[in-house]
C-alpha positions, 0 to 999 in steps of 0.5 A, a space after each residue: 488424625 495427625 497420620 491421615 494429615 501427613 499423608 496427605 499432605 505428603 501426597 499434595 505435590 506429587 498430585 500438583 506435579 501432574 497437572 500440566 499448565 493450561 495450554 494457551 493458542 494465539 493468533 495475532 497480526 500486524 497491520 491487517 489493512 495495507 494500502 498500496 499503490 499502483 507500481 509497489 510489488 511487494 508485500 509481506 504479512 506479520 503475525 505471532 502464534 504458538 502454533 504452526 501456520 499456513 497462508 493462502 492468497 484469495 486474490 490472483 493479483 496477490 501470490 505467496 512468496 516464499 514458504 506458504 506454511 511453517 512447522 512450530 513445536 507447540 510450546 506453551 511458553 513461547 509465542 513466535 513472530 512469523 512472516 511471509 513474503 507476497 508479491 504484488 502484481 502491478 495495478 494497471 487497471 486505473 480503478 482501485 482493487 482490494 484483494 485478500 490473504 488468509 494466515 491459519 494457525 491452530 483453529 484461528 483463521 484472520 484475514 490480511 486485506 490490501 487496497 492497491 490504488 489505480 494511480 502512482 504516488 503523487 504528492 503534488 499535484 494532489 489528486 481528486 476524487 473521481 469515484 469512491 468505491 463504497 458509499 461511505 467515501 472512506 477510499 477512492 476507486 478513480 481519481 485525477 491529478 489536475 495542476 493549475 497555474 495563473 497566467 503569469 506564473 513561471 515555475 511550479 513542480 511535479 512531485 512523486 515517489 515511485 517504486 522504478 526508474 520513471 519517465 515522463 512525457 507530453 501526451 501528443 504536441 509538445 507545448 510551446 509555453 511549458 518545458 520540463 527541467 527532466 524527463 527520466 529518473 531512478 526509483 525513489 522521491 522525485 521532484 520535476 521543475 516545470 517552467 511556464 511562458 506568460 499566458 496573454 490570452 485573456 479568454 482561453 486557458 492553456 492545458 498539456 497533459 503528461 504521462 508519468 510512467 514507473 514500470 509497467 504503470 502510467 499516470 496522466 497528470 494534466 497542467 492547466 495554465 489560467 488566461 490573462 486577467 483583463 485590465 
């Protein structure tokens, strides 16, 4: 009794010793959902597995840059951070528009979804919503940007951030009541002075529309100036 105990006990760790750990495949990604707006170009899609991987775009307007695929030795140990750059062709459209990239990697497909808007980032002023895309109003397909004044206001500004050098211009007759502290500048956070003669008319509201451009994309932002409160 006591040599059969041995025995197997002796025999214990070499069967131990061949059983290999379980294998363990992942797909995981950051920030699946990105929105965009109209002059960004670029992109990239992070994700994490242990296995090797490929991307394909969906969407003619978004195009892998770089590698398309990346060769992992498969290690049950180790998980690796991945990356893959896309470029983004600018929205020109003035509607918003989703487009799709698809990561797979061992038997596991996910999904990177971006919503690129039809407009410039303009934070001021604040735009409106024209058209939702969906039924649920959760993202805007067309919006405005509307900036109203009172008739004795004399400044007020434009604000924005833009992937370009950017100009701005009067759409038509330049306007006698307003002028524009600038008209050009570089890519980044911007803020424009607007400076505003009285409105005396006490009936008719003054409008100009600009035209903000960044690239190869424009925004028109229309100024509205209130008439004159009767006495």
């Amino acid at each position: 009794m006591k040599k059969t105990l041995l025995l197997v006990c002796g025999l214990l760790p070499l069967v131990l010793s061949c059983v290999k750990d379980p294998e363990t495949h992942q797909l995981l990604v950051e920030n699946r959902f990105t929105t965009l707006y109209a002059d960004q170009t670029i992109d990239s899609l992070v994700f994490y597995t242990f296995d090797s991987w490929s991307v394909a775009s969906a969407t003619d307007w978004l195009t892998i840059d770089g590698p398309s695929e990346g060769e992992i030795q498969y290690n049950n140990s180790r998980r690796y951070r991945c990356r893959a750059g896309v470029k983004v062709t600018p929205n020109t459209t003035g509607e918003t528009r989703d487009g799709y990239v698809y990561v797979n990697s061992y038997e596991y497909t996910s999904t990177f979804v971006r919503l690129q808007y039809g407009y410039l980032n303009i934070s001021r002023p604040v735009c409106t919503v024209e058209e939702f895309m969906d039924e649920g109003q959760t993202e805007p397909k067309k919006v405005r940007h509307t900036l109203t004044v009172n008739a004795q206001t004399d400044e007020d500004s434009l604000c924005f951030t833009v992937q370009n050098n950017w100009s701005l211009a009067f759409e038509g007759e330049t306007p006698g009541w307003l002028t524009l502290e600038k008209t050009s500048g570089e890519r980044g956070k911007n803020s424009v002075k607007l400076s505003f003669s009285e409105n005396t008319d006490v009936t008719k509201t003054r409008e100009a529309k600009l035209r903000l451009t960044s690239g190869v994309v424009s925004n028109i932002i229309t100024i509205q100036q209130k008439p004159a409160v009767e006495e």
